[in-house]
PABA-635466 format. One record per residue (C-alpha): residue number from 1; residue in three letters; x, y, z. Coordinates in Angstrom, 3 decimals, always signed. Each point is the difference from the previous one (the first is absolute). Last residue first. Layout:
<rs>
(r NUM,"ALA",(X,Y,Z)) ...
</rs>
This chain:
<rs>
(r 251,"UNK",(+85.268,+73.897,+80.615)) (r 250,"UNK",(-1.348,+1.515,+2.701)) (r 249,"UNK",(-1.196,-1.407,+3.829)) (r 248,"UNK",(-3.109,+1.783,+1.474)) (r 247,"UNK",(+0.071,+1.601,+3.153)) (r 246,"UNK",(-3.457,+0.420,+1.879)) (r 245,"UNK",(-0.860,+3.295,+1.051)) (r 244,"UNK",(-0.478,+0.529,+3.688)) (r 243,"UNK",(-2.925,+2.792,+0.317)) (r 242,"UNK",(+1.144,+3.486,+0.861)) (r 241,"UNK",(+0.290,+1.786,+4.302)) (r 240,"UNK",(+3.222,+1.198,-1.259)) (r 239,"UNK",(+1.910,-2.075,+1.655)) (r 238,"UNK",(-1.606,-3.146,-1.283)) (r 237,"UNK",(+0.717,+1.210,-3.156)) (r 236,"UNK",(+3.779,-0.315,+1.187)) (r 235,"UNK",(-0.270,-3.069,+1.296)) (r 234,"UNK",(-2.299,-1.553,-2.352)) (r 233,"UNK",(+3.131,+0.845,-2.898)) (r 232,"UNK",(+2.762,-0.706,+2.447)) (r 231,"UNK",(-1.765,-3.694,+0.708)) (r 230,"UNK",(-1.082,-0.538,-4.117)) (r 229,"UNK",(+3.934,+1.248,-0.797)) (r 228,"UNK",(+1.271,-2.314,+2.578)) (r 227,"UNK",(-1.992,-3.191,-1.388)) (r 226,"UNK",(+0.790,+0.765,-3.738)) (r 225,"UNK",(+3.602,+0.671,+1.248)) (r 224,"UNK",(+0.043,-3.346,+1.664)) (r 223,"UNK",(-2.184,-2.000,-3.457)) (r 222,"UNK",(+2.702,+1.564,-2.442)) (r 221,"UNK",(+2.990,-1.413,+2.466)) (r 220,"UNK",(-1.651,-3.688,-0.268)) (r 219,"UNK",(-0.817,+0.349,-3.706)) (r 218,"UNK",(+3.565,+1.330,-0.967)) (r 217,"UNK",(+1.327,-3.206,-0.658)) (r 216,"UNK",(+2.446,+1.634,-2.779)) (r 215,"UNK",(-0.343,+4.194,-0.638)) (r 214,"UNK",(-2.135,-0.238,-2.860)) (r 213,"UNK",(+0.664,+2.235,-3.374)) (r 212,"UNK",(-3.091,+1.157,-2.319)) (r 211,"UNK",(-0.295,-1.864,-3.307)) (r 210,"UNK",(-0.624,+2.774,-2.443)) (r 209,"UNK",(+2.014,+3.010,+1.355)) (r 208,"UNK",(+2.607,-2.648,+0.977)) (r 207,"UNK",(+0.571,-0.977,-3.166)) (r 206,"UNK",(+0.542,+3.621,-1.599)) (r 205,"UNK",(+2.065,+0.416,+2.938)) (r 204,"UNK",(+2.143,-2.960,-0.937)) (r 203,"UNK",(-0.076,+0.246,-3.737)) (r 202,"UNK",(+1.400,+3.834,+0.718)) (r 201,"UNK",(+2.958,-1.474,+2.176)) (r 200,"UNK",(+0.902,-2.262,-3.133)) (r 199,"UNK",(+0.007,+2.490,-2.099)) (r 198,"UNK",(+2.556,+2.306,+1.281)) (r 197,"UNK",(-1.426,+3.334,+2.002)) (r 196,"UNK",(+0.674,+3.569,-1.863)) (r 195,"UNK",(-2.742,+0.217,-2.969)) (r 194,"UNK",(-2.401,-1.503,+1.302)) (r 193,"UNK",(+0.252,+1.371,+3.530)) (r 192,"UNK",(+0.014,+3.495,-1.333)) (r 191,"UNK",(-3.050,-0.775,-2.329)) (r 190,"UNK",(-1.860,-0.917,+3.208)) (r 189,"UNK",(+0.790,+2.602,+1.651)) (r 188,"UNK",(-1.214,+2.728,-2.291)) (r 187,"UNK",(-2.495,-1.912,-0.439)) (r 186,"UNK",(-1.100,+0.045,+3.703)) (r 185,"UNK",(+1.059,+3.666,+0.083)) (r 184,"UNK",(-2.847,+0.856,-2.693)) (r 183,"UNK",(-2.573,-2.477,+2.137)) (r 182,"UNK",(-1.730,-2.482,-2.142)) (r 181,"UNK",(-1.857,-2.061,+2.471)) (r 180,"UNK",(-2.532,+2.936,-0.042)) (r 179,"UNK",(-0.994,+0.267,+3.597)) (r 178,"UNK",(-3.439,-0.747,+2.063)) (r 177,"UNK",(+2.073,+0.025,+3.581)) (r 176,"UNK",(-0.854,-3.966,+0.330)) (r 175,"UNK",(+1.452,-0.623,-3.690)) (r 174,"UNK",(+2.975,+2.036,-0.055)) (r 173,"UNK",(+0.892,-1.878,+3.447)) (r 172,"UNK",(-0.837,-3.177,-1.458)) (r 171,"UNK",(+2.344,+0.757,-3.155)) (r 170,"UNK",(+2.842,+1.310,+2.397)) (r 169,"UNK",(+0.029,-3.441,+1.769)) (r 168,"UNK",(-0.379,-1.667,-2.541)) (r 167,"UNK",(+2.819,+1.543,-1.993)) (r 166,"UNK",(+1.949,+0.024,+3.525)) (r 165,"UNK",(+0.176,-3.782,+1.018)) (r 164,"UNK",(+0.243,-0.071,+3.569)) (r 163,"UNK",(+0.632,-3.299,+1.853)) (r 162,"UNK",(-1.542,-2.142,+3.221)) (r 161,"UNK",(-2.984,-0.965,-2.322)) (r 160,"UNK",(-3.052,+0.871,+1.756)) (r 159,"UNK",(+0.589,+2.039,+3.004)) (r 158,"UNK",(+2.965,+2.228,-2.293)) (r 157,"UNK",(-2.412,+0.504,-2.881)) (r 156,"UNK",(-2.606,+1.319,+2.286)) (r 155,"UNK",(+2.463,+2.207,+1.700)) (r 154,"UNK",(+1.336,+1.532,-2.746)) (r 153,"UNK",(-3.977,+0.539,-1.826)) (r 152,"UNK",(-1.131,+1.158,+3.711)) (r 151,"UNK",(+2.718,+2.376,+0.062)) (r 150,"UNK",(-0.391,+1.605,-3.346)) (r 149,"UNK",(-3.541,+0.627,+1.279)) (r 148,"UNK",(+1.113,+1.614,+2.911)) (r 147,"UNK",(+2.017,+2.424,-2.027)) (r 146,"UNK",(-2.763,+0.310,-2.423)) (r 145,"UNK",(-2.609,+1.135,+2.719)) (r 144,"UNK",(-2.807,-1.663,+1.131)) (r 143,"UNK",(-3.078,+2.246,+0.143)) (r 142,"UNK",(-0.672,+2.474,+2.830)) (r 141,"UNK",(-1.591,-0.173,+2.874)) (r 140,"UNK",(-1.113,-3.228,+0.275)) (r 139,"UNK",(+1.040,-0.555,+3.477)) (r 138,"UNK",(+3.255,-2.624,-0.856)) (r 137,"UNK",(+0.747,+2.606,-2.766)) (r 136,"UNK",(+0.457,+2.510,+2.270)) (r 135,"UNK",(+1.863,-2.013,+2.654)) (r 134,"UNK",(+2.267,-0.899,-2.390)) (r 133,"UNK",(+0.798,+3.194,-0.946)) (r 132,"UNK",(+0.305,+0.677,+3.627)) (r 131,"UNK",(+2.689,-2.926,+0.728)) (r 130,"UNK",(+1.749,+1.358,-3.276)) (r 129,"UNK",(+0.633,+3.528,+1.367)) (r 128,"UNK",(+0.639,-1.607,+3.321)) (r 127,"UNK",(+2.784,-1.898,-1.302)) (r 126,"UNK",(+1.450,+2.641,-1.607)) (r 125,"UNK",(-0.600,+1.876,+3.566)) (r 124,"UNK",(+2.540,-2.245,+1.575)) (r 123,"UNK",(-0.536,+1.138,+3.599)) (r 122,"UNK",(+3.156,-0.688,+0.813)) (r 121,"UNK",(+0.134,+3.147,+2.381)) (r 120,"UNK",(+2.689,+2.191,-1.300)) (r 119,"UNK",(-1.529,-0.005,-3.787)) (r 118,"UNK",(+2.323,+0.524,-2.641)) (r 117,"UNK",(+0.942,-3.524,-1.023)) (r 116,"UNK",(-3.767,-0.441,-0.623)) (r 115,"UNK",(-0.696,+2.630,-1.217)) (r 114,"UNK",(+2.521,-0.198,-3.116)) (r 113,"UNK",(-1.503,-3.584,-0.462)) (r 112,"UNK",(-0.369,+0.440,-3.627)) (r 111,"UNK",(-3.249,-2.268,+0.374)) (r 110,"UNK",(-1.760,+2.329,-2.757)) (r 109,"UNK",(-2.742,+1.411,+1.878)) (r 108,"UNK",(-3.460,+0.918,-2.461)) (r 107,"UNK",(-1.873,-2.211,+1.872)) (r 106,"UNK",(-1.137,+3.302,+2.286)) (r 105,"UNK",(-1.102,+1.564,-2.961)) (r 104,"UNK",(-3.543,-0.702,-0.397)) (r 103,"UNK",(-0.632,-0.453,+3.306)) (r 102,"UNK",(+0.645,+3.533,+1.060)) (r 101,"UNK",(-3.508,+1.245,+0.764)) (r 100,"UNK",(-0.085,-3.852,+1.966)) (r 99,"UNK",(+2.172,+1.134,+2.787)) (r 98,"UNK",(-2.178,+2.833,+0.942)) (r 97,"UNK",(-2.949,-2.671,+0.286)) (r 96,"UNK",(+1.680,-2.154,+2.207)) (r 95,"UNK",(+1.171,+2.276,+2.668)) (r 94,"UNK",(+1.234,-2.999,+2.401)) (r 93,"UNK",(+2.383,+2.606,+2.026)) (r 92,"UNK",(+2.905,-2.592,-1.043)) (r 91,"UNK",(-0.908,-0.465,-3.446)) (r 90,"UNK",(+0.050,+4.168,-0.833)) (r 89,"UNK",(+3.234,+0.764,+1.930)) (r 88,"UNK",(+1.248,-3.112,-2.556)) (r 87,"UNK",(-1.491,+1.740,-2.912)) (r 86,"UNK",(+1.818,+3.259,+0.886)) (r 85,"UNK",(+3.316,-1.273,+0.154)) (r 84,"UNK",(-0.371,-2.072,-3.240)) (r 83,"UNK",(-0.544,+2.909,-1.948)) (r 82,"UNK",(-0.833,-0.129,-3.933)) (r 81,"UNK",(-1.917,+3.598,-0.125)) (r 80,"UNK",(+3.643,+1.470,-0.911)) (r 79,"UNK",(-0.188,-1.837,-3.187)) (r 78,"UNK",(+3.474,-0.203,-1.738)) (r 77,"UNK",(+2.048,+0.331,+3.372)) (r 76,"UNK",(-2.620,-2.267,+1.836)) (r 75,"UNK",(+0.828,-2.745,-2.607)) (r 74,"UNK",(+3.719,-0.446,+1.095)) (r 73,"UNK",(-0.632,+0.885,+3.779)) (r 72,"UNK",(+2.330,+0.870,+2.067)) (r 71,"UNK",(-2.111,+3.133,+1.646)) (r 70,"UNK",(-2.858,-2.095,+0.088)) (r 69,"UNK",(+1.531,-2.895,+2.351)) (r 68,"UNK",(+2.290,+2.324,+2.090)) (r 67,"UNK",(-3.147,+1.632,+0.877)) (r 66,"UNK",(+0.360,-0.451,+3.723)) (r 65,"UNK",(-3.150,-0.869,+0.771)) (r 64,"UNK",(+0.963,-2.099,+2.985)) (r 63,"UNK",(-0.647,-3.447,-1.474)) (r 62,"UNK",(+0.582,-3.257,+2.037)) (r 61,"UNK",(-3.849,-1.331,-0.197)) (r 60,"UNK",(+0.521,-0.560,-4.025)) (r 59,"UNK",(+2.261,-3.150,+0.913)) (r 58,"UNK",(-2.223,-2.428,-1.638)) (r 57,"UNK",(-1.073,+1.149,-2.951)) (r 56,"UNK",(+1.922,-1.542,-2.585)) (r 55,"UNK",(-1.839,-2.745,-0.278)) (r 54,"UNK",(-3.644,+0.472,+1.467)) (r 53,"UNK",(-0.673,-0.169,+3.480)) (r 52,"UNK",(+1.514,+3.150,+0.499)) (r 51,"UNK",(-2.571,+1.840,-2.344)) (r 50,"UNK",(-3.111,-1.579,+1.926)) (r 49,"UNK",(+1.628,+0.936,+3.357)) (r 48,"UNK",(+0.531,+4.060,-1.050)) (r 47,"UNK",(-3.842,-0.498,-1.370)) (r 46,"UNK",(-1.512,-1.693,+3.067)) (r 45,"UNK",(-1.671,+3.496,+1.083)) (r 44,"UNK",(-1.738,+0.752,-3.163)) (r 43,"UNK",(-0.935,+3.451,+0.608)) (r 42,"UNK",(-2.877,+1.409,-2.041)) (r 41,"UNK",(-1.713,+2.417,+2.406)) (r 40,"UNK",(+2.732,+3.250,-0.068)) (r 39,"UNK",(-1.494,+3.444,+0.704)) (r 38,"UNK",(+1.681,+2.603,-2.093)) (r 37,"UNK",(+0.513,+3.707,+0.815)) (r 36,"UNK",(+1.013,+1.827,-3.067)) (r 35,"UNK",(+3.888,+1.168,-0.525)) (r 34,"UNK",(+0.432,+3.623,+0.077)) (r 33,"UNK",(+1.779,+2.352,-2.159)) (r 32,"UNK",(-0.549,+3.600,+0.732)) (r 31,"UNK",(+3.802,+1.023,-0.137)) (r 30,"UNK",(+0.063,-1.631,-3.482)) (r 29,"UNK",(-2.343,+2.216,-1.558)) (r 28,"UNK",(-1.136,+3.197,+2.020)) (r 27,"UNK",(+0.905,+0.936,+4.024)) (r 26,"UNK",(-0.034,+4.062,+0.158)) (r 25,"UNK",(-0.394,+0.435,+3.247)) (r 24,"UNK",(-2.467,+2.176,+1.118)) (r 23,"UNK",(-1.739,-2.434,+3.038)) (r 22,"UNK",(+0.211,-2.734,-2.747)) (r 21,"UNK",(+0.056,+0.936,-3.768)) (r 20,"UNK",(-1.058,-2.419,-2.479)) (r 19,"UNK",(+0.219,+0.105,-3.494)) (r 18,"UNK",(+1.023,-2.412,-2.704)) (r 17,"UNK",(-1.130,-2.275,+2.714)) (r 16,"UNK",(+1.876,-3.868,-0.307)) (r 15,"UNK",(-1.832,-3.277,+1.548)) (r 14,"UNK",(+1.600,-3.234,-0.432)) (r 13,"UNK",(-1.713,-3.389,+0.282)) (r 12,"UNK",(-0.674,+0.065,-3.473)) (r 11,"UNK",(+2.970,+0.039,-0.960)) (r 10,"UNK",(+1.560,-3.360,+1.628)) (r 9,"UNK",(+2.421,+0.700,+2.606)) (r 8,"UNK",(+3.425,-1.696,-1.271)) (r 7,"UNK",(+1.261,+2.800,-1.638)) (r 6,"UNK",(-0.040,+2.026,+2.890)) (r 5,"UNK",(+2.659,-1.616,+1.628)) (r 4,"UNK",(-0.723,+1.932,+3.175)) (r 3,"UNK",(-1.573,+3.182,-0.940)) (r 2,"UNK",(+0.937,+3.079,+0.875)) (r 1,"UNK",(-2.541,+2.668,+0.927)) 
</rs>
């Protein structure tokens, strides 16, 4: 029989008879493919509000299924098991458990945006992609990810000082992710900018690598965000049925 998508029904859920005839026809292999009964129990009803209330999230109620999101997609044409359509269908029926067999790749979206300006709905699936990862890592199901830990190093320098300095901002990152600070490209790099930049540009960075920039009377704007981020932060945790976290200010 032919199988919708078949791809996307897990293995073991299939049935296949190398030999089976019904009523004398001859009905072997693929023609004697059936998909096993399965009684769902693990809904999580909230889930489709519990991914809107996170950034990104919010307009997930408009999709039709279309596919346009999957079929545009940069990482789904590499890794066909990447698909944004699918994970959607998944958050709005609540099927927790099926969404978290893919959980190890569903971070894997790049933010090219090509679903986004394909989809007819404004869903913006990139921002659903992230709004789940979030959600993932906001249940404890999986670990932080580098991408959101090279966000939290940005952002943290940002709240605190109003400025980005990129050495300490890459040496942090290296640091939280368990890196080698001496990256091949980083050298690389480095030895470009050496040899390319006048001197007095390199005294500057050098400079600002040890005393870190400060974006003037930024005390007042540092203590807002600090606020905002702590409200968005219990907000969102809140949503998920979490404990507030308190947010803590970095230098």
């Amino acid at each position: 029989m032919p199988i919708h998508e078949k791809r996307l029904i897990r293995p073991e859920n299939l049935v296949r008879n190398d030999k089976l005839a019904i009523e004398g026809v001859d009905v072997s292999g693929d023609w004697s493919t059936f998909i096993q009964t399965r009684v769902i129990t693990d809904y999580n009803e909230a889930m489709q509000e519990e991914i809107a209330a996170l950034p990104g999230g919010e307009f997930i109620h408009r999709c039709w299924q279309c596919g346009s999101c999957t079929n545009s997609c940069t990482v789904n044409a590499l890794n066909p098991d990447f698909n944004p359509r699918y994970w959607i269908y998944l958050i709005r029926l609540g099927m927790e458990q099926e969404l978290l067999r893919d959980k190890d790749i569903i971070w894997q979206c790049v933010s090219c945006n090509k679903c986004t300006y394909a989809c007819p709905r404004d869903v913006v699936p990139e921002g659903v992609m992230k709004a789940t990862a979030h959600w993932l890592e906001l249940k404890g199901y999986v670990p932080e990810k580098p991408s959101m830990i090279f966000d939290d190093v940005f952002s943290e320098q940002v709240f605190a000082k109003g400025k980005i300095e990129e050495g300490r901002l890459m040496r942090k990152f290296f640091v939280r992710t368990q890196q080698k600070l001496a990256q091949p490209w980083l050298i690389v790099m480095v030895k470009g900018l050496v040899s390319r930049l006048p001197v007095t540009l390199l005294m500057r960075l050098g400079l600002a690598g040890v005393v870190h920039p400060r974006t003037r009377n930024w005390g007042r704007t540092r203590d807002a965000i600090n606020e905002y981020v702590g409200e968005q932060n219990a907000k969102h945790r809140g949503a998920l049925g979490l404990p507030a976290q308190s947010t803590e200010s970095h230098s």
